[in-house]
VODO-724143 format. One record per residue: x, y, z negated of N, C-alpha, C, O in turn; residue in three letters; residue number from 1. Coordinates in pm, 1 decimal. Each point is the difference from the previous one (the first is absolute). Example, Ala and Ser with C-alpha at 12.3 -4.5 7.8 and 13.67 -1.06 7.14 Angstrom:
BEGIN
- n_east;n_north;n_up;ca_east;ca_north;ca_up;c_east;c_north;c_up;o_east;o_north;o_up;code;pos
- 1319.0;-569.0;-780.0;-89.0;119.0;0.0;90.0;120.0;0.0;103.6;-1.9;-66.5;ALA;1
- -138.6;106.9;138.5;82.0;119.0;-6.0;-77.0;109.0;-73.0;50.9;110.8;-16.9;SER;2
END
This chain:
BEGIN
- n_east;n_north;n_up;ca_east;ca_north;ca_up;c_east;c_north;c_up;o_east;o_north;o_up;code;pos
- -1504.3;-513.1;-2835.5;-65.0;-80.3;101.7;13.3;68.2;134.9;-51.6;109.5;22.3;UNK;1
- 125.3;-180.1;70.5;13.9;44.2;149.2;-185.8;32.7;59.9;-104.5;-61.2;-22.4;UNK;2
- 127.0;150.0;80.4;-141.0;-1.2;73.3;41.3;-56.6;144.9;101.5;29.4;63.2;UNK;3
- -200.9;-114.8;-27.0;25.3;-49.6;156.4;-133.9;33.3;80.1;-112.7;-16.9;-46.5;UNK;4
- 138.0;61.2;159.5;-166.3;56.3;68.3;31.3;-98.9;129.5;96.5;-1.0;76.4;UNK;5
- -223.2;-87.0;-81.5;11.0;-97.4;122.4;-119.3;66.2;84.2;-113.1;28.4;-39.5;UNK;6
- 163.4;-13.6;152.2;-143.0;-15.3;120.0;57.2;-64.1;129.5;112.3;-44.8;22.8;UNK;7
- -212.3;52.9;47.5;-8.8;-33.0;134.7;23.9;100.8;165.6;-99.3;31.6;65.6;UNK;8
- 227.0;2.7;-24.5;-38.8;74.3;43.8;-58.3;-9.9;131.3;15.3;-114.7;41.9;UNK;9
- -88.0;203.0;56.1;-78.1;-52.6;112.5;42.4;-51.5;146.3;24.3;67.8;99.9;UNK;10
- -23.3;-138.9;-108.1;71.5;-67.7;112.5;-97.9;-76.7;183.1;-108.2;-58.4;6.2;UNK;11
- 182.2;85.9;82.1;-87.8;-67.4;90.2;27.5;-161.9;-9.8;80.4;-60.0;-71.3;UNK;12
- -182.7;5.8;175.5;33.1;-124.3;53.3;-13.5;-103.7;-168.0;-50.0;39.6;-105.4;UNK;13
- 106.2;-160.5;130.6;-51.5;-133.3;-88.9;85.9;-29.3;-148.1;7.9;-101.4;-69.3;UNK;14
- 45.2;223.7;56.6;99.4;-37.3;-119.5;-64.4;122.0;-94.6;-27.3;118.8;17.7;UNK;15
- 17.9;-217.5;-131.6;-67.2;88.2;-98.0;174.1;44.6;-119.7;49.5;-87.2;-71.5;UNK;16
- 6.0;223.8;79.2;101.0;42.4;-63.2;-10.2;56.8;-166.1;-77.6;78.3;-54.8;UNK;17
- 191.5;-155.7;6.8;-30.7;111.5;-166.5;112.1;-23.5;-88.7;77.1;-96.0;-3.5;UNK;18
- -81.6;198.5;-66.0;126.9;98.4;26.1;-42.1;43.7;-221.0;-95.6;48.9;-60.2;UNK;19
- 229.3;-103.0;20.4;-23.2;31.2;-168.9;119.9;121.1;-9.6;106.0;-34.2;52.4;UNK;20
- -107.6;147.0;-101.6;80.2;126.5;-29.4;34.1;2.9;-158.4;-82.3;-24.7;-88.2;UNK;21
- 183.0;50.2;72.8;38.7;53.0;-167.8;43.0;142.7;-11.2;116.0;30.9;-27.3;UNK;22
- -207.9;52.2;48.1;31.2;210.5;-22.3;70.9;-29.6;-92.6;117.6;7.5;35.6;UNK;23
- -128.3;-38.6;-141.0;133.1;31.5;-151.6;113.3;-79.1;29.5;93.8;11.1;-78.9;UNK;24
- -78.3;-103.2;192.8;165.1;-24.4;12.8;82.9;46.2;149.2;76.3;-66.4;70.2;UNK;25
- -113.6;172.4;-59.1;37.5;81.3;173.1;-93.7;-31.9;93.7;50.4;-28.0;108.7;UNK;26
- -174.8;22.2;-113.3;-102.3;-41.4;89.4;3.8;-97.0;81.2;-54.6;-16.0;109.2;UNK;27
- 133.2;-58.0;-178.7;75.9;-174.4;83.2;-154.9;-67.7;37.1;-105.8;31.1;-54.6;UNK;28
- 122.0;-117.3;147.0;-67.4;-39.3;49.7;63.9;-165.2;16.5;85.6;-52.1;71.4;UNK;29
- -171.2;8.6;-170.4;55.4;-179.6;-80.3;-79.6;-125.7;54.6;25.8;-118.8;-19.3;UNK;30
- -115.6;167.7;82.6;-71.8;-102.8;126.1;-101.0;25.6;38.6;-102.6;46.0;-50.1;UNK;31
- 158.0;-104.3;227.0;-80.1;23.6;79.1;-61.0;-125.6;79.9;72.8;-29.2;94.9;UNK;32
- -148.9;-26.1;-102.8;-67.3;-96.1;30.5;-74.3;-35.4;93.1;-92.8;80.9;1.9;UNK;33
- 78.4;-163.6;85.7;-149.0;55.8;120.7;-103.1;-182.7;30.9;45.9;-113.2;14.8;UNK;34
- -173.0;156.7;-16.1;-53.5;-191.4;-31.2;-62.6;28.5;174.7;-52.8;102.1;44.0;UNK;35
- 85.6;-246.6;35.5;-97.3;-13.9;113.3;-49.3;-143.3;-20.0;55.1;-83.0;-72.2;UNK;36
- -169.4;63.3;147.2;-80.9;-159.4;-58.6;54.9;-58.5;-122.0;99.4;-72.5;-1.7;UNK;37
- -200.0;122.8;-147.7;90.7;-26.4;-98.4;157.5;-58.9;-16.2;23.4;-77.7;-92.6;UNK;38
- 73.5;113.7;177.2;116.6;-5.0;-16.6;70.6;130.3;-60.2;-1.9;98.5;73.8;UNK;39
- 75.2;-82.9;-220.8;112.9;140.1;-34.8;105.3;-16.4;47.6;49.2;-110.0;25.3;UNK;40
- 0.7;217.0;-6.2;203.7;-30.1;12.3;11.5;179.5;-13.1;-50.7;104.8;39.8;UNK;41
- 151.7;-158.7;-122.5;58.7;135.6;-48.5;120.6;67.0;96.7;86.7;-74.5;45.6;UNK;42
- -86.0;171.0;-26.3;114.6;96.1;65.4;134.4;-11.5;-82.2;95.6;-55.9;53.8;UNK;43
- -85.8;98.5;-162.0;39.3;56.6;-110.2;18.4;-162.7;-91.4;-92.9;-80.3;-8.0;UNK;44
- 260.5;52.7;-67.4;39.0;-113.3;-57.9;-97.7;-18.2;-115.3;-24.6;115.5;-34.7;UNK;45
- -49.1;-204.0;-48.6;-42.7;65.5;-149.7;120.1;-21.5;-124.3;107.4;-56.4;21.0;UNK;46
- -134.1;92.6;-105.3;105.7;79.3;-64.6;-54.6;-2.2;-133.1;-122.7;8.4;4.8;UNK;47
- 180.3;-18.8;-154.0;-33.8;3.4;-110.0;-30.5;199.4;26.2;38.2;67.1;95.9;UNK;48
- -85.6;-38.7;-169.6;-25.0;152.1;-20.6;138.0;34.1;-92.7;59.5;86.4;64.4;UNK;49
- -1.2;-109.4;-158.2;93.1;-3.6;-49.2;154.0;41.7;126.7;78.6;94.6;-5.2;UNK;50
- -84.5;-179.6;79.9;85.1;16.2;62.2;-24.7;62.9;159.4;70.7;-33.6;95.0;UNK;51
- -179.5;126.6;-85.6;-61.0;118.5;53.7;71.0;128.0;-30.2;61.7;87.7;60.4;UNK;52
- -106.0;-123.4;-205.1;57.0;110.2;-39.6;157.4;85.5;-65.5;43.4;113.5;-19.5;UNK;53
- 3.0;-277.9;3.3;160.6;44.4;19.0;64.8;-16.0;114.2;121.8;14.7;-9.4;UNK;54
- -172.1;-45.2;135.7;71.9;9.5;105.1;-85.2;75.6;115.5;26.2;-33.2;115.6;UNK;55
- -125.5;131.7;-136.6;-77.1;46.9;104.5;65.6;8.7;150.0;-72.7;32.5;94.0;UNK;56
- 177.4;-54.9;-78.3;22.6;39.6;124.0;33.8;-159.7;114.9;38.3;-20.4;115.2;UNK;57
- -82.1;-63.1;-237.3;23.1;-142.0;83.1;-118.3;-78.9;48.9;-8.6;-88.5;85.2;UNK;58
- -95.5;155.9;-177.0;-107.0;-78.7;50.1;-137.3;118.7;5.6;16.4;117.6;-32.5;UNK;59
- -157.1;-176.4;81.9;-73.0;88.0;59.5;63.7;127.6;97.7;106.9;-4.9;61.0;UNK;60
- -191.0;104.9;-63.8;42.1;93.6;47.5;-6.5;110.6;-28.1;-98.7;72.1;14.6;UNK;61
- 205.7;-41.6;-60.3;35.8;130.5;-123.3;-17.9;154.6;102.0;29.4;-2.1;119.5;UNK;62
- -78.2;122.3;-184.9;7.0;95.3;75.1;127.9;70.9;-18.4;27.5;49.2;-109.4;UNK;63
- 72.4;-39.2;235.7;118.0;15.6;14.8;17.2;192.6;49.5;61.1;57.6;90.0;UNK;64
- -118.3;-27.5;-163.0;14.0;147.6;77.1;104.4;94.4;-97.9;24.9;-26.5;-117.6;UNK;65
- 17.6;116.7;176.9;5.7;41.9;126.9;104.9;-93.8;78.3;4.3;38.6;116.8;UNK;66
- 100.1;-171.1;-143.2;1.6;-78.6;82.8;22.7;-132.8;-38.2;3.4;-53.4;-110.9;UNK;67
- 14.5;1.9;248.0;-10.0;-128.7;-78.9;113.8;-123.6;-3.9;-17.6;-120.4;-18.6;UNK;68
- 152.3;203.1;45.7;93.0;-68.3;27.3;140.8;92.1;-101.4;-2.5;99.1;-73.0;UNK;69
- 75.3;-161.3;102.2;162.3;87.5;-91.4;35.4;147.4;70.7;6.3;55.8;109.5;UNK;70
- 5.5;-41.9;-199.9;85.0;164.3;58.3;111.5;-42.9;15.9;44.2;-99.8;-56.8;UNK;71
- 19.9;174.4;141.5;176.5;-51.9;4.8;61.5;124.6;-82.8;-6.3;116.1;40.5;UNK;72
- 54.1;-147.6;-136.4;120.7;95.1;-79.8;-90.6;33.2;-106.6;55.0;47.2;-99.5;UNK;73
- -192.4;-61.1;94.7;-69.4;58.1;-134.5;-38.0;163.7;39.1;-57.3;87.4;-65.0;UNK;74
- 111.8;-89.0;190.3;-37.9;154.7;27.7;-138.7;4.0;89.1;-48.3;-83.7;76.3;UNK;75
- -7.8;248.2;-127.2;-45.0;5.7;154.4;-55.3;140.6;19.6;-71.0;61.2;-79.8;UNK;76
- 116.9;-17.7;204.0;2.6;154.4;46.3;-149.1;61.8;70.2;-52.7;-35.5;105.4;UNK;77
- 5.5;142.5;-206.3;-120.1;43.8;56.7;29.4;191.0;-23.8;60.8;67.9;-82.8;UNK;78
- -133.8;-42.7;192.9;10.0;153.7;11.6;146.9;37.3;-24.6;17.5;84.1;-88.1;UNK;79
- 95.0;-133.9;153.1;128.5;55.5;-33.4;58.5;-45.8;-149.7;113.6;46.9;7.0;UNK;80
- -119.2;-84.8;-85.2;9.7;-4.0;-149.2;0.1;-236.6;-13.3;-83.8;-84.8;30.9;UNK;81
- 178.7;80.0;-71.6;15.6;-108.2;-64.9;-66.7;-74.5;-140.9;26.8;38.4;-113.8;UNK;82
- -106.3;-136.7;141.3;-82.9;-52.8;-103.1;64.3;-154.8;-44.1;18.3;-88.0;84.1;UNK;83
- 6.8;74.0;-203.5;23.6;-115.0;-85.5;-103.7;-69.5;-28.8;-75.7;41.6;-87.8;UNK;84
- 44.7;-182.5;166.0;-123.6;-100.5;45.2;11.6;-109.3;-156.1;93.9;-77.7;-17.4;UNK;85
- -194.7;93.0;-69.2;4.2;-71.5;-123.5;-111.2;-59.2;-35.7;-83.0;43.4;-79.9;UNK;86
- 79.6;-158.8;148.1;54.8;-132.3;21.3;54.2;11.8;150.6;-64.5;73.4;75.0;UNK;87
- 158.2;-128.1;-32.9;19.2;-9.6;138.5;-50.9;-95.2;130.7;14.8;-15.0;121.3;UNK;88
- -77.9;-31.3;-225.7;-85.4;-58.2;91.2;-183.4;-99.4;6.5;-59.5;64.3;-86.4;UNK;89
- 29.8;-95.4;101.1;-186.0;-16.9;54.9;-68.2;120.4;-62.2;-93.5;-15.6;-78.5;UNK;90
- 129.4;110.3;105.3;-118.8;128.9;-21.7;-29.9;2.1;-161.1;35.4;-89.5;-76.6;UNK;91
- -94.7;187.4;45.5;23.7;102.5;-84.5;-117.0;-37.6;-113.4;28.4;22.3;-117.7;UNK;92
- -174.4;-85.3;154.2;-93.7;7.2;-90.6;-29.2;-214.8;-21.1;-105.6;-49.8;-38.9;UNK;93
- 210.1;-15.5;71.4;-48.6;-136.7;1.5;-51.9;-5.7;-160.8;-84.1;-85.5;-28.0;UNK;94
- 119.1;149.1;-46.4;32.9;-13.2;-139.7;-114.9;117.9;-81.4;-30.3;-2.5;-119.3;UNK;95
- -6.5;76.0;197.0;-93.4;142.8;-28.7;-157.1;-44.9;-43.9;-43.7;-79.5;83.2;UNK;96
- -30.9;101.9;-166.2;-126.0;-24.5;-28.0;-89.1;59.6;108.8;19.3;118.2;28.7;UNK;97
- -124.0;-193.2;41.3;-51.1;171.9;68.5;-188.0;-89.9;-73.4;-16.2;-110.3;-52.2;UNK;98
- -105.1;241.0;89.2;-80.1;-16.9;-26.7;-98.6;-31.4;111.8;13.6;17.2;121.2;UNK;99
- -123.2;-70.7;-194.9;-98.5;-84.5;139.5;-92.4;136.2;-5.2;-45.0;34.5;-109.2;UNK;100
- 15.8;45.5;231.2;-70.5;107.7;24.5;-131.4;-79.5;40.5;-104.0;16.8;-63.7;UNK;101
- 110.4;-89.0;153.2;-133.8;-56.6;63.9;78.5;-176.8;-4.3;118.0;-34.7;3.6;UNK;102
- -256.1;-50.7;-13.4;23.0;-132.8;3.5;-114.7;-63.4;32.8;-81.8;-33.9;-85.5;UNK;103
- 64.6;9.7;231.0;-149.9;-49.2;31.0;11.4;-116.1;72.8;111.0;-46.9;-25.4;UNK;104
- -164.5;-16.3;95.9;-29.1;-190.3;10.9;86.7;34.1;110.3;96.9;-75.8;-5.1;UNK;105
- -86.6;165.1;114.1;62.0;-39.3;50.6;176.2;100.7;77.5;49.5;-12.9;112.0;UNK;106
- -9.7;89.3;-211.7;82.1;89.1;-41.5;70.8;9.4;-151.7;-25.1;-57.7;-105.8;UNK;107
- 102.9;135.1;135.7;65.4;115.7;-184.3;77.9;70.1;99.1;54.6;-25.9;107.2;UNK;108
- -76.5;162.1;-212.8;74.5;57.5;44.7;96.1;60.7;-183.0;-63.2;35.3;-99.6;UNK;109
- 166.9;-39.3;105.7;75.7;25.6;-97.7;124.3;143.5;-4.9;28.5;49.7;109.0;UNK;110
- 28.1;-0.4;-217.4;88.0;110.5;16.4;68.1;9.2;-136.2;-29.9;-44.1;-111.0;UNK;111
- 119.0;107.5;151.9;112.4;-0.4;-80.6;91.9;116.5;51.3;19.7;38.9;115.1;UNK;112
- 39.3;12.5;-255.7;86.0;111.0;52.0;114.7;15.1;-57.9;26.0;-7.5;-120.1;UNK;113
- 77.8;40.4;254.2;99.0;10.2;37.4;54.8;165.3;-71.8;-57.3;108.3;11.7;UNK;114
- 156.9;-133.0;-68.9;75.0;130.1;-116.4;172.1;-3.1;45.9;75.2;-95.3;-20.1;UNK;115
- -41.9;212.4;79.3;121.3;20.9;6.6;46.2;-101.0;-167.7;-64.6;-28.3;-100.9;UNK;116
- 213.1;0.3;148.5;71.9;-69.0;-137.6;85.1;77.5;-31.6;84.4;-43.0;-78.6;UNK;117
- -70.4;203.7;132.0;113.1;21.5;-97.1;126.3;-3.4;96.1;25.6;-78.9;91.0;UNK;118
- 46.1;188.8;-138.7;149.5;31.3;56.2;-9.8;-76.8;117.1;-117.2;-37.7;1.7;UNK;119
- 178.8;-9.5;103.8;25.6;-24.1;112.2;-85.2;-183.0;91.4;15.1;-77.3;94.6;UNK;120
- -74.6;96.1;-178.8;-82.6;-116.8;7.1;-120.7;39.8;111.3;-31.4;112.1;40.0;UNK;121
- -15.9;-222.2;-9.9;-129.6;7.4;75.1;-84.5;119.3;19.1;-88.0;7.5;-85.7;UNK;122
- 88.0;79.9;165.0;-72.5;145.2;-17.1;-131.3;36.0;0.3;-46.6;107.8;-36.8;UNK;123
- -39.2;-248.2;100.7;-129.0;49.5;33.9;-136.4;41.9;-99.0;44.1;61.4;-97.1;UNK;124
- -104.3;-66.4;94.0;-133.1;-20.1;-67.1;-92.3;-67.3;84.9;-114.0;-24.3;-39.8;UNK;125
END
């Protein structure tokens, strides 16, 4: 069972915003919604959950870190030394479980960690 943590987060002025997260599928963020004089409209397309989750990078808004676009060549150069980018492209954790640390009415805060992969791959932690 996906866990989803919905709140509200705090906003000025006449639009009431809210915002549903999935931590166990890359901390995607699968809708965002906002109601003024009982009127909704969504930001964000809606979407079977099914197909959330085999295409995270087409719909909501997936966390794309460390980026969020293609590498060119699959490479990429840090501190002098050449790194092999695997996947080459929308960032590194769309796909990563992370955990809900705090989840309150009108916040989460979530984490997840990042592990060198090995031989010439991604270096960070």
């Amino acid at each position: 069972m996906l866990e989803t943590i919905r709140f509200t987060p705090p906003c000025a002025g006449e639009i009431a915003w809210h915002a549903e997260i999935l931590p166990d599928q890359g901390g995607h963020c699968v809708s965002f919604r906002g109601e003024k004089d009982s009127v909704t409209f969504s930001v964000f397309e809606t979407v079977p959950l099914a197909h959330l989750i085999a295409a995270p990078t087409r719909y909501g808004c997936p966390f794309l870190f460390p980026y969020a676009n293609r590498i060119a060549g699959e490479t990429m150069v840090w501190e002098g030394r050449t790194y092999r980018v695997d996947p080459p492209r929308h960032g590194l954790l769309r796909h990563s479980a992370w955990r809900t640390v705090v989840a309150a009415e009108s916040s989460i805060t979530c984490e997840t960690e990042v592990t060198p992969r090995g031989g010439d791959t991604f270096p960070f932690h």
